[in-house]
Structures are given as C-alpha cells and as structure tokens.
C-alpha positions in Angstrom: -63.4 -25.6 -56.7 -65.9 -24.5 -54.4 -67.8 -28.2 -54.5 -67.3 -31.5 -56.2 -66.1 -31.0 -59.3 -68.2 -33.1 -61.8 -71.6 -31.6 -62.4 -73.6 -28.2 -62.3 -75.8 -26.7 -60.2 -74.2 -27.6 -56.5 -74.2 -25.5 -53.5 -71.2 -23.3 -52.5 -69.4 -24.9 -50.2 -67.7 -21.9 -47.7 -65.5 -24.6 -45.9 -64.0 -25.2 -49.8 -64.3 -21.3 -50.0 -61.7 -20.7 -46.5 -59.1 -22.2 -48.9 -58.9 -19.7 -51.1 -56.6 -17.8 -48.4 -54.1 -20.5 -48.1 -53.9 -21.1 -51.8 -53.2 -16.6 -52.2 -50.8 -17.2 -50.1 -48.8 -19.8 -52.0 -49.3 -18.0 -55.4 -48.7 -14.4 -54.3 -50.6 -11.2 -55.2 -49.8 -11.9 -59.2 -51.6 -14.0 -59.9 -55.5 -14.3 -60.1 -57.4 -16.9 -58.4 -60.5 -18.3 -60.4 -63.7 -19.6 -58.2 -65.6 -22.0 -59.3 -68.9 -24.4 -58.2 -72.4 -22.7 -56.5 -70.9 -19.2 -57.4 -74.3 -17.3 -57.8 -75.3 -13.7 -56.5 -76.0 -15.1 -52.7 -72.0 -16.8 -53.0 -70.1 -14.6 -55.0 -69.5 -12.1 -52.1 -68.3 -14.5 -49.8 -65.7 -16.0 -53.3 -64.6 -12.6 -53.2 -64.2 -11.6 -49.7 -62.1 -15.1 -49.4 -59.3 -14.2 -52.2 -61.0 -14.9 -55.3 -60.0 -12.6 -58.6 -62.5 -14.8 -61.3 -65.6 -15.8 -60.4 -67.0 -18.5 -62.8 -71.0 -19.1 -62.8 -72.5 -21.3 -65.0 -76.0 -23.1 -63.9 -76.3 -19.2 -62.5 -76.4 -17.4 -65.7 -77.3 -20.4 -67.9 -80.0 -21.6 -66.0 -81.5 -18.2 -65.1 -84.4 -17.9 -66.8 -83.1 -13.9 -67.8 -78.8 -14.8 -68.4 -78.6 -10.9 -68.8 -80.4 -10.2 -65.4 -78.3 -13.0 -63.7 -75.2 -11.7 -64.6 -76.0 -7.8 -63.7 -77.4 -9.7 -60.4 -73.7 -11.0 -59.9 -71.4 -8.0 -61.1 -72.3 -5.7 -57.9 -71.3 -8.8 -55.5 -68.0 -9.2 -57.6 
C-alpha cells in the first residue's frame, strides 16, 4: 500500500513507494508485487520504476470522467 489503507482517492505516498525494493528483495524475482493507493498516470511510473509488477487504480479509472481514456493514460507509464 502506497497510503493508508481505508479509503479512495489519496495521494501516492513515494516514501511508502521506496519499500517496494526491500519487500522484492524478500520475495525474489517470482513473484509479482501489486501497488496499490494514489496509483494514477502522474504515480504509476514512479510504482514501476520502484519494483512494482501490478499496478492497481481505482478512484483513477472509476472516477475519471472517460474510464477508457484513464486507463490508455496509465498503460504507457506501466
């Protein structure tokens, strides 16, 4: 979890984010890590670029006004 988990729509937290290292490093190249909280197209690089395999975006795509334009908006940052 990239914020505090227990409601949508909260910012990315990239302190949150810098643990996505450790925790590769504990699991191994196997198996994928999942990102979730504030992941939108301005985030999702940085999920990435930290270790993250599955990015998961919800007030992103269901709170975009166009879901389909929100999630084509993510894909090239993934």
């Amino acid at each position: 979890m990239t914020v505090k988990s227990g409601f949508g729509g909260q910012s990315y937290q990239p302190d949150a984010a810098a643990r996505i290292k450790e925790i590769r490093v504990l699991l191994g190249a196997e198996r994928l890590i999942h990102v979730d909280g504030g992941i939108r197209s301005s985030t999702a690089s940085d999920a990435v670029a930290q270790g993250g395999d599955v990015l998961v975006a919800g007030t992103a795509i269901f709170g975009a006004a166009q879901m389909r334009a929100a999630v084509e908006g993510l894909r090239p940052k993934a």
